[in-house]
PAKE-813621 format. One record per residue (C-alpha): x, y, z; residue in one letter. Coordinates in Angstrom, 3 decimals. Example, Ala and Ser with C-alpha at 12.3 -4.5 7.8 and 13.67 -1.06 7.14 Angstrom:
<rs>
<r east="12.300" north="-4.500" up="7.800" code="A"/>
<r east="13.670" north="-1.060" up="7.140" code="S"/>
</rs>
This chain:
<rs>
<r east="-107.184" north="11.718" up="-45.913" code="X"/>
<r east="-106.045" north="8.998" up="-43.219" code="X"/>
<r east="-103.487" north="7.816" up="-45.502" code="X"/>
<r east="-100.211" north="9.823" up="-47.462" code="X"/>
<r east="-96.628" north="9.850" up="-48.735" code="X"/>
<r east="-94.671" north="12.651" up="-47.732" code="X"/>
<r east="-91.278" north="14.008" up="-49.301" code="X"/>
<r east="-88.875" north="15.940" up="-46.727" code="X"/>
<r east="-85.619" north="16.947" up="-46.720" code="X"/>
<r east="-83.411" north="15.612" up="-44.024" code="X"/>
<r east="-80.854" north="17.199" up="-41.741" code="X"/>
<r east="-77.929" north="16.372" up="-44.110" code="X"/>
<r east="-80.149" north="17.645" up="-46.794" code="X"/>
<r east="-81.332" north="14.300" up="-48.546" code="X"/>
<r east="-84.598" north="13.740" up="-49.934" code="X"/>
<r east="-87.055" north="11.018" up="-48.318" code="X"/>
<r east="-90.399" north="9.506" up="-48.217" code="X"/>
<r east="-92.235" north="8.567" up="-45.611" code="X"/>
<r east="-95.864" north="6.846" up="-45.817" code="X"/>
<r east="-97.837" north="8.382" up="-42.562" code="X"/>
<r east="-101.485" north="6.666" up="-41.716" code="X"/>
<r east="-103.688" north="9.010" up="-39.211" code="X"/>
<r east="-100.909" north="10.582" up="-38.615" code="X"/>
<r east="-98.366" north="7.647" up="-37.549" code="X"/>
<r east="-95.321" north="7.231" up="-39.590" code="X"/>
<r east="-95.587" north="3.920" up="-40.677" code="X"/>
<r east="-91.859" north="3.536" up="-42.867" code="X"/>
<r east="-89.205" north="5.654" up="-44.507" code="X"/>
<r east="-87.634" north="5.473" up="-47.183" code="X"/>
<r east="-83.482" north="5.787" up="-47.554" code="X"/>
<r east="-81.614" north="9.441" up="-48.531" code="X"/>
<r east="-81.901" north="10.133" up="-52.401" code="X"/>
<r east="-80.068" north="12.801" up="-53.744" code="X"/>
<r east="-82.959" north="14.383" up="-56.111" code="X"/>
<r east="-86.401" north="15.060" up="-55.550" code="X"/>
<r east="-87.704" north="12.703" up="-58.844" code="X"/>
<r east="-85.815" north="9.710" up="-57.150" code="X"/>
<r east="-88.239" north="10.386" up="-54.592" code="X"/>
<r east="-90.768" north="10.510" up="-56.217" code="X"/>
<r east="-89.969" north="7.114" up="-57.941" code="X"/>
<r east="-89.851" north="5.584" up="-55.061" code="X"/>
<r east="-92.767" north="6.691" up="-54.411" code="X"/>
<r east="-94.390" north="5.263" up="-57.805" code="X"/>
<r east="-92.452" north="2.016" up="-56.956" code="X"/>
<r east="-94.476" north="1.573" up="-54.056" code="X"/>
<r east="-97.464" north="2.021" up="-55.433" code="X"/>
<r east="-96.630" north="-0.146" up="-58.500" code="X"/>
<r east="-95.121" north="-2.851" up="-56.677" code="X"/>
<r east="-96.277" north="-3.106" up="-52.792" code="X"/>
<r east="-99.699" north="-4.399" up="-53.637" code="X"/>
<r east="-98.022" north="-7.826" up="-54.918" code="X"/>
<r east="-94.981" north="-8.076" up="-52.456" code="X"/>
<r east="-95.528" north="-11.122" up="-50.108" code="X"/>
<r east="-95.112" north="-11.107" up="-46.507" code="X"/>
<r east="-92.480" north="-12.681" up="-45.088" code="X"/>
<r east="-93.117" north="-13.831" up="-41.434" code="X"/>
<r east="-89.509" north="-13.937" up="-39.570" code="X"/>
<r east="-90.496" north="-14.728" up="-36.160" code="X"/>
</rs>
């Protein structure tokens, strides 16, 4: 699969997502506390990133 979310633990022990593409992180997501809050943010992603606009700031 070229494409994936992936839950880690961080150094101070905080669960995060990060969305790789062939291989190449491509974002992260903040600390959470529990495992299911990453996992809804992972679900809130999917649910919600298809209809976010772009905002060009350059």
């Amino acid at each position: 699969m070229a494409h994936k979310f992936e839950i880690y633990k961080d150094k101070r022990g905080e669960y995060r997502v990060r969305f790789k593409y062939n291989s190449e992180i491509m974002f992260s997501t903040e600390g959470y506390t529990s495992k299911a809050s990453a996992e809804n943010a992972i679900e809130s992603i999917k649910k919600n990133g298809p209809k976010a606009p772009v905002e060009d700031n350059s």
